[in-house]
C-alpha positions in Angstrom: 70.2 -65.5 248.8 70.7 -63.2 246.0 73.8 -61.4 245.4 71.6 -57.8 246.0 70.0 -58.9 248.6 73.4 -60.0 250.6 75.0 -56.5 249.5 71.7 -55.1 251.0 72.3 -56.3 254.2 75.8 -55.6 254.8 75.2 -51.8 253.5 72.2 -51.4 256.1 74.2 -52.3 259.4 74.8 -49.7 261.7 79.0 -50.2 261.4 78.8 -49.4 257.9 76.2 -46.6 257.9 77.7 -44.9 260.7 81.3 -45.8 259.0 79.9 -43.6 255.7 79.1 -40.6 258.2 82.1 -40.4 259.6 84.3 -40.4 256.2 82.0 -37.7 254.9 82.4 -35.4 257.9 86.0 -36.4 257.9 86.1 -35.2 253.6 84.3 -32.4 254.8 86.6 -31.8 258.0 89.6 -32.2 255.8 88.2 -29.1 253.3 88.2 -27.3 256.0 92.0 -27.8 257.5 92.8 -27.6 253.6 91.3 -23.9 253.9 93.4 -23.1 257.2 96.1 -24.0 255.9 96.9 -22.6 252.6 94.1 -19.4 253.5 95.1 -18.4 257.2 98.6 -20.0 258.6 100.9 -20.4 255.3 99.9 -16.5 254.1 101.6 -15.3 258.0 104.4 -17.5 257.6 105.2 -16.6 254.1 104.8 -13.1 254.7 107.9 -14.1 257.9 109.9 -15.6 255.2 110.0 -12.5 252.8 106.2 -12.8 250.9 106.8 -16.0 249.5 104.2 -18.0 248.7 104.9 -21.9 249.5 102.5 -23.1 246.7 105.7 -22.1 244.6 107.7 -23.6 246.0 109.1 -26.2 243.0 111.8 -27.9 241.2 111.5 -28.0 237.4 112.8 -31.2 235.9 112.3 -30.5 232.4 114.2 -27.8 232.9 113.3 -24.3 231.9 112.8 -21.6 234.4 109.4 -20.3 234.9 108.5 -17.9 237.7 105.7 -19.4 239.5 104.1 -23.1 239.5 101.0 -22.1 237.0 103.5 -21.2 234.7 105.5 -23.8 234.7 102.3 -26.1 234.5 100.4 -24.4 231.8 104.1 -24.6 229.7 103.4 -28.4 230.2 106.9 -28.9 232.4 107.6 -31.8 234.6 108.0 -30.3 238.5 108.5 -31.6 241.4 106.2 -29.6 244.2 107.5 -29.6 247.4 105.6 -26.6 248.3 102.7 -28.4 248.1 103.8 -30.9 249.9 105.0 -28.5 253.1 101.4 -27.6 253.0 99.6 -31.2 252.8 102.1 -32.6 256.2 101.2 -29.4 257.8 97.7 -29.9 257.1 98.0 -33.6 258.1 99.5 -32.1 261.4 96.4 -30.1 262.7 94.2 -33.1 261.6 96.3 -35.5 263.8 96.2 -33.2 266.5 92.7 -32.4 266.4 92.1 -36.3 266.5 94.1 -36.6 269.2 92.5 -34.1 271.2 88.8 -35.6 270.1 90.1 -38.8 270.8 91.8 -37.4 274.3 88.7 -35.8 275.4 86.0 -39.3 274.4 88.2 -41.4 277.0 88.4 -38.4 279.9 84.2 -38.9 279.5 84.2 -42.4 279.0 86.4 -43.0 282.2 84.0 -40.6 284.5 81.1 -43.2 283.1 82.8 -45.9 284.1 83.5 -44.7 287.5 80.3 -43.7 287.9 79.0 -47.5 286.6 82.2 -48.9 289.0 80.9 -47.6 292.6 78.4 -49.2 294.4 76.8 -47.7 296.9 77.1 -50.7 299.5 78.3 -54.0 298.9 75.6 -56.7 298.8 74.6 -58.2 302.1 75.8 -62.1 301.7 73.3 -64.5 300.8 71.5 -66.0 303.6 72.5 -69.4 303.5 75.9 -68.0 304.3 75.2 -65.4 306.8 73.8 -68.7 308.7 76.4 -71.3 308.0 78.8 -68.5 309.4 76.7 -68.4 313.0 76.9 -72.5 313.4 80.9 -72.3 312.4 81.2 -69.9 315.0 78.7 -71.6 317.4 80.7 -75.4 317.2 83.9 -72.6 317.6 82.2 -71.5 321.2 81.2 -75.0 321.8 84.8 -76.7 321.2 86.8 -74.0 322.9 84.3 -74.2 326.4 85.5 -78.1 326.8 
């Protein structure tokens, strides 16, 4: 089996096709917390905190002093951005918590399935052969007691 032909295969399977989709809605998911972040709950909370802007927030190691982060890049200095960082675990917050709920709500439906799938109506009559072996046990029963 060729080497293109093996790779073929394993790229076709539904695990790793349907693996693909879900990274690129995840990328795509991810753009989007990104946005809601930095665009619509950092601009409220700076504005709480006096107008600042946490994208500024830095350290300069190089030292200097420059008043905002594209300064202090475009100077070339070496900075340490831990506004940026305040913004990447808060975006990583809302994506955990938004999986959790996905997540919460797939087993609340896949446990209603199940019950569903889980009660029988009736139990199944027993098989014949029983149902008559059971009437001579309690016949010889009858017949031993009487004595």
């Amino acid at each position: 089996m060729s080497i293109f032909k093996e790779f073929k295969e394993f790229a076709m399977r539904g695990n790793v096709v349907d693996m693909a989709v879900g990274i690129i809605i995840g990328a795509a998911f991810g753009t989007i917390v990104k946005s809601l972040v930095n665009d619509v709950i950092m601009p409220p909370i700076g504005l709480l905190l006096g107008g600042v802007d946490f994208t500024d927030f830095f350290v300069t190691l190089s030292g200097g002093s420059y008043p905002s982060l594209a300064a202090a890049k475009e100077a070339g200095a070496v900075t340490l951005n831990y506004g940026a960082f305040i913004n990447t675990v808060i975006s990583f917050i809302i994506v955990a918590f938004a999986v959790f709920l996905l997540i919460k709500q797939i087993n609340r439906f896949t446990k209603k399935e199940e019950a569903k799938e889980e009660a029988p109506a009736e139990p199944p009559a027993p098989p014949r052969e029983e149902v008559l072996l059971e009437e001579i046990r309690d016949l010889l029963k009858a017949k031993n007691s009487g004595q």
